[in-house]
N, C-alpha and C positions, 0 to 999 in steps of 0.2 A: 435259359443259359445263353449267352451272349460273348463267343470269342473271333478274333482276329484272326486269316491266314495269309503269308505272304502267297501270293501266285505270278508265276514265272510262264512267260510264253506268249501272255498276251500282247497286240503290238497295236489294235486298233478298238472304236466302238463295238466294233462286229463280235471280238473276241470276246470284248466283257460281255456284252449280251449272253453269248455264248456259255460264257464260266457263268453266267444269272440261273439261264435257264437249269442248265446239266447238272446245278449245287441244288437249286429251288427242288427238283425232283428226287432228292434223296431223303427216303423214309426218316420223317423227324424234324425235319427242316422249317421254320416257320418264315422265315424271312431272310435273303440276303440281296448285302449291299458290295457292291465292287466297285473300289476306286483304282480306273484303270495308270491314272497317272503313280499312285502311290503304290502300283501293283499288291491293292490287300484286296481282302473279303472281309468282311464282317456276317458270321450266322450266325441269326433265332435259333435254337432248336428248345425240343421239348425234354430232351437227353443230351446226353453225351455223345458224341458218334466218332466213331476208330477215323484217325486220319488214312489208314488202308482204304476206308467204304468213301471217303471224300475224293481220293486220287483214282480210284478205281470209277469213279462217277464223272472223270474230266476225260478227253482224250488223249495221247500220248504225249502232243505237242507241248502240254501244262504240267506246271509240275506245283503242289500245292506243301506247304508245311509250317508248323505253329512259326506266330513272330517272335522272336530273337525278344521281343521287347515287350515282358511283361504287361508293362506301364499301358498295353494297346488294349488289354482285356479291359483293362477297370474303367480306361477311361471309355470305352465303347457300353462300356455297362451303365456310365454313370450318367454320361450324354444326354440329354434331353433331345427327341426329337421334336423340330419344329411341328406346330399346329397344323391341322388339315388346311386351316384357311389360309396359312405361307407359303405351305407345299402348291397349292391351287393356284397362286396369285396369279402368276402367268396366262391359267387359262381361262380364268375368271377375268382377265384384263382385256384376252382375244374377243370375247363372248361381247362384252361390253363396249370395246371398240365396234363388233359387227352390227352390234344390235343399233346402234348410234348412227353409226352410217346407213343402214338401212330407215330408222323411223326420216334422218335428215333427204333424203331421196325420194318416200313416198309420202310425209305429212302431208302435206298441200291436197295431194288428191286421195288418201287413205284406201288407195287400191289394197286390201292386203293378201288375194293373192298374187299380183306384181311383185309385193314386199317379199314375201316369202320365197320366191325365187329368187331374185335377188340375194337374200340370205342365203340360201344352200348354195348357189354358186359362189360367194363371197368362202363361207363355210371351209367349202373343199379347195378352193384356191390357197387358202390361208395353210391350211392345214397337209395336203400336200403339198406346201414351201418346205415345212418343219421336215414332212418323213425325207422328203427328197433330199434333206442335208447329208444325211448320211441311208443312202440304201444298201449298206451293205450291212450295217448294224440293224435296221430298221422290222425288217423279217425274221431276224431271233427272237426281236422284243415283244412282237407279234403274234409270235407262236406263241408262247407263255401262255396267251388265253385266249385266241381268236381260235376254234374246234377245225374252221377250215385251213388254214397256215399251218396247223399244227401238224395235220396230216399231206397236206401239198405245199414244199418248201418254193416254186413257182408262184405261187397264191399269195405269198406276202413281197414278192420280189414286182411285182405286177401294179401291188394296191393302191401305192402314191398316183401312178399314171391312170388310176381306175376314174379316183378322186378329181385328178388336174382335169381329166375328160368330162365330168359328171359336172364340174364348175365349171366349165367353158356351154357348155350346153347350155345349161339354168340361163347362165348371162343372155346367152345369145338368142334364148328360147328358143332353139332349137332339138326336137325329138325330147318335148317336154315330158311327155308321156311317159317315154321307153326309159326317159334320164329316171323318172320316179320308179317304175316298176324296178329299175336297177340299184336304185337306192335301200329299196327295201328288202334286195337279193343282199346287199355287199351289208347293210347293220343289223338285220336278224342277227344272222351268226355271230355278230362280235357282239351284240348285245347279251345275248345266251353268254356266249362265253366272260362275261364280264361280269353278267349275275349268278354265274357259277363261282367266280374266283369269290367275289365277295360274300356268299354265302358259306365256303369252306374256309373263309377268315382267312385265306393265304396272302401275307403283301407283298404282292409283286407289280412291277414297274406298267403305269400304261406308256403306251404307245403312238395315243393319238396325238402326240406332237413330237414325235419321230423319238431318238433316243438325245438330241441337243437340248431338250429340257426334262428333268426326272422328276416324274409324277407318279405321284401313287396311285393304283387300282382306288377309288374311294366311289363315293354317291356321286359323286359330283359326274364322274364318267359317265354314268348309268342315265342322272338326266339329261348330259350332252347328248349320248345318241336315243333316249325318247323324246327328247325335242323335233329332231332331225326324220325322227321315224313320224312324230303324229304332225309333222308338215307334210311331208310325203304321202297318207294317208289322205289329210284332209284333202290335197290336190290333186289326188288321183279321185274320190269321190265329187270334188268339185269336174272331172275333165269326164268320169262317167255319166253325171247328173245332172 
């Protein structure tokens, strides 16, 4: 079942994260989408659910109730959503520009673990650009599935400047080591948390390119950060051995 709510109160990114999360966690709920410019929601659910148990689920600030305009159900029912591979494009386009720039920087001499650092600093540069657009939004969106954000709201306020540090290092080779051990503190847990969200089939929004582009939880996450995790691996065994 697939219906439209208008919601009142929101005034930035932060908020609709906000109204994502607080709607996503109500018993039933399979998916929702909030457009904050056209202040709706749109929920999955697997019933019906009392608009009581939806407004009771928002803070006091929101105020949520069916759209005036029938016309929003049908057509939110009838919609097609775009392919995984549309939804992706963006960061299948980042991956692909990285990976470009890196082969064009170490071909010649095929160092590849130079390459690889390079890539992870490239990586987190890129990618805390995205979160730092908006960090006031960016920690809602994060909590959603990272176990450690979810539980220390500090944790996702922090994680863009974790990343911009962790890529300044890589670059600079500096405390290559310590950058990798910490690499593999900060994507454990979001990787957990992201093969939990996909295995409970819940769709909810990733993160890793802050909340200015909307991507789905998919595979595609899962192998961005095992890529990132079995570079870090392999270079912490290349710096042990």
């Amino acid at each position: 079942m697939i219906h439209t709510y208008t919601i009142k109160g929101m005034t930035c990114n932060g908020c609709a994260a906000g109204v994502t999360k607080k709607l996503s966690a109500v018993d039933g709920v399979l998916d929702v989408q909030v457009d904050l410019q056209r202040e709706i929601a749109q929920l999955r659910s697997k019933k019906g659910i009392p608009l009581a148990q939806l407004q009771k689920a928002l803070p006091e600030k929101y105020t949520i109730n069916h759209t005036a305009n029938a016309a929003d159900d049908k057509t939110s029912v009838s919609a097609e959503k775009p392919s995984k591979l549309v939804q992706l494009k963006p960061l299948l386009l980042i991956f692909a520009y990285l990976f470009t720039a890196v082969f064009l920087m170490h071909y010649k001499t095929g160092d590849l673990s130079a390459a690889m650092m390079d890539f992870m600093g490239l990586f987190y540069l890129v990618f805390s650009f995205f979160k730092l657009l908006d960090l006031k939004g960016f920690p809602e969106s994060f909590a959603m599935y990272d176990p450690l954000a979810g539980r220390l709201p500090w944790y996702g306020r922090i994680y863009p400047f974790l990343e911009l540090t962790l890529g300044i290092l890589f670059l600079m080779r500096a405390q290559v080591f310590w950058a990798l051990v910490a690499t593999l503190l900060l994507l454990v847990p979001t990787t957990y948390g992201v093969v939990k969200s996909l295995l409970n089939k819940k769709d909810i929004r990733c993160a890793c390119l802050g909340t200015a582009l909307k991507l789905p939880m998919t595979e595609a996450t899962l192998i961005e950060n095992a890529v990132m995790l079995f570079m870090a691996c392999y270079m912490l065994y290349q710096y042990t051995f």
